[in-house]
C-alpha positions in Angstrom: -24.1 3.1 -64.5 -26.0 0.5 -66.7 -29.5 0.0 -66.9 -28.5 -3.8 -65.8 -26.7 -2.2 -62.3 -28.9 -2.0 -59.6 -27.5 0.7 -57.3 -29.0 1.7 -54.0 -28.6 4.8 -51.5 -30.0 4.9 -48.0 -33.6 7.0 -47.7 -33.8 6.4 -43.8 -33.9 3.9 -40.9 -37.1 3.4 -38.7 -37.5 1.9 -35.4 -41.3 0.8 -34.7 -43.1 0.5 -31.1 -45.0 -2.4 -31.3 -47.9 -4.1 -29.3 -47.4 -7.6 -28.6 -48.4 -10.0 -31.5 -52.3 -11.2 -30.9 -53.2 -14.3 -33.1 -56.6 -14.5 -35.0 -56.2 -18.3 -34.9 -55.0 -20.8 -37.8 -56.0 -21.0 -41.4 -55.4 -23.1 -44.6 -52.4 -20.9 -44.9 -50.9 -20.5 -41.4 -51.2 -19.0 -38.0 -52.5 -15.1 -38.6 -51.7 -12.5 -35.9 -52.0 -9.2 -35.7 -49.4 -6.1 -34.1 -50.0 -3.1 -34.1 -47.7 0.0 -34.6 -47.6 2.3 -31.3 -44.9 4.6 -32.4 -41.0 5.2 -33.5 -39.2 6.9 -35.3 -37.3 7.3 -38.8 -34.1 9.5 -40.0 -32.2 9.9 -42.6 -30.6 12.4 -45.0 -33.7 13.6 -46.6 -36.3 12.9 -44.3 -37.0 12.3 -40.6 -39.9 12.3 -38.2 -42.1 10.0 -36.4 -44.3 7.0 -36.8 -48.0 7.6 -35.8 -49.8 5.3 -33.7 -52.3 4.5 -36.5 -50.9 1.2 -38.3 -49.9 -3.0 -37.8 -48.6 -5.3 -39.3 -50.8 -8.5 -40.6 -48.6 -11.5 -39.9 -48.8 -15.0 -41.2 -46.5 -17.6 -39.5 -46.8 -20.0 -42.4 -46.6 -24.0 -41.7 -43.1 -23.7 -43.5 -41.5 -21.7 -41.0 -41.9 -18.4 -42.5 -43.1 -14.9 -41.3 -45.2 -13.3 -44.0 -45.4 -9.5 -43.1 -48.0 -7.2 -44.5 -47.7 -3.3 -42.6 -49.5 -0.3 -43.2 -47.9 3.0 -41.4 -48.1 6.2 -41.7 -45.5 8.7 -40.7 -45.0 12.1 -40.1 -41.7 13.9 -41.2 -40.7 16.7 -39.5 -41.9 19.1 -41.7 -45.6 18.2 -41.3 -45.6 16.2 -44.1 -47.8 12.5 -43.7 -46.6 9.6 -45.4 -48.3 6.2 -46.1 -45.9 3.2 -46.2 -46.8 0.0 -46.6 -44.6 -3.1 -47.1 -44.6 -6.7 -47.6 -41.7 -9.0 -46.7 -40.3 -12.1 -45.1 -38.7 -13.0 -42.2 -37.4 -16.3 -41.7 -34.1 -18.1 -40.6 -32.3 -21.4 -39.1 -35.0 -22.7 -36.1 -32.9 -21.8 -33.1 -32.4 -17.9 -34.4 -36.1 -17.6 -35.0 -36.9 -19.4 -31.4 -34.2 -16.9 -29.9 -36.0 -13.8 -31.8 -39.8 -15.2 -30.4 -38.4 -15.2 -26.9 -37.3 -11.7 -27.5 -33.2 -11.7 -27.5 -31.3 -9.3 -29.7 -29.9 -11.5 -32.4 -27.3 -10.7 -34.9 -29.5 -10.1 -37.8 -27.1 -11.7 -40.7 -28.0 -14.6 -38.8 -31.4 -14.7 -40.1 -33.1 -13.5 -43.5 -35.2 -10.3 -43.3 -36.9 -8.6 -46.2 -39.3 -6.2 -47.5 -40.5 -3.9 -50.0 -41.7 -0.2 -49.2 -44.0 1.8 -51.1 -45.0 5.1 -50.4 -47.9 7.2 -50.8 -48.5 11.2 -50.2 -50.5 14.0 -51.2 -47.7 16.4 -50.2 -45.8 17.5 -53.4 -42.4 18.2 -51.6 -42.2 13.9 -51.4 -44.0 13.3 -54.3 -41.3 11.5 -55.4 -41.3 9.0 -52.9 -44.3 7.7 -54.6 -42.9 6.9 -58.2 -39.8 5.3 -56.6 -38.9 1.8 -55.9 -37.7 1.0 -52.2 -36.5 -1.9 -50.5 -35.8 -2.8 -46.7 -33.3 -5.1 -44.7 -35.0 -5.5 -41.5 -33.7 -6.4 -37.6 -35.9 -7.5 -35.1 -34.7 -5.9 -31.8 -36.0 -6.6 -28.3 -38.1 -3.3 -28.4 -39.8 -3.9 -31.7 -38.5 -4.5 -36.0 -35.9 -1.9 -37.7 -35.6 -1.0 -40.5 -33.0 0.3 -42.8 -35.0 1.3 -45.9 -33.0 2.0 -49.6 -33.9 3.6 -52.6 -33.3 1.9 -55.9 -31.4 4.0 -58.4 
């Protein structure tokens, strides 16, 4: 592999339990709203565990149509260890798709563009690397709350 390829492998998926969106009213920017994070889960083949009910996800539905996502999570593998993720993406598609998605019905998600970039953060040394690695995230927003499929970049 060159330096110039950019290769990815699959870290895990995660399924969030969400609150309903609450907006914080409109700004120069857009319409804010606030979710917050009441559970899930994530698996894959080097980690798995749960999503704590201690996060949310910052929204801005900007005047151009697009979802600006800001989330702060913190999960727990199954080992005990806690990790912080927080990511910042888009969302954003044809108007019908994204009307479809507000009105809650499962979508195909090549039909729309969903994005983000993970970091991580953890004082436990077994995923220490997790914190010196770059990730990125194709996302699906599902009746029951977002999913995400979350890569490593080699």
């Amino acid at each position: 592999m060159s330096a110039r390829e950019i290769r990815l492998e699959h870290l895990f998926t995660v399924r969030f339990d969400v609150s309903a969106a609450r907006s914080l009213g409109t700004t120069p920017l857009g319409e804010r709203r606030v979710v917050q994070i009441t559970g899930g889960t994530f698996e894959g083949l080097r980690l798995r565990g749960t999503v704590l009910p201690e996060g949310g996800d910052w929204l801005l539905l900007r005047s151009d149509g697009v979802l600006q996502l800001d989330v702060r999570a913190t999960l727990q593998t199954d080992d005990g260890a806690l990790l912080y993720m927080t990511y910042r993406g888009f969302r954003h598609g044809p108007a019908a798709v994204i009307d479809r998605l507000s009105r809650g019905e499962a979508v195909d998600p090549s039909a729309y563009y969903f994005r983000t970039a993970p970091l991580f953060e953890t004082g436990d040394e077994r995923y220490a690397w997790l914190t010196r690695t770059v990730c990125v995230a194709t996302g699906e927003r599902l009746p029951s709350g977002p999913v995400y499929s979350v890569y490593l970049v080699l």
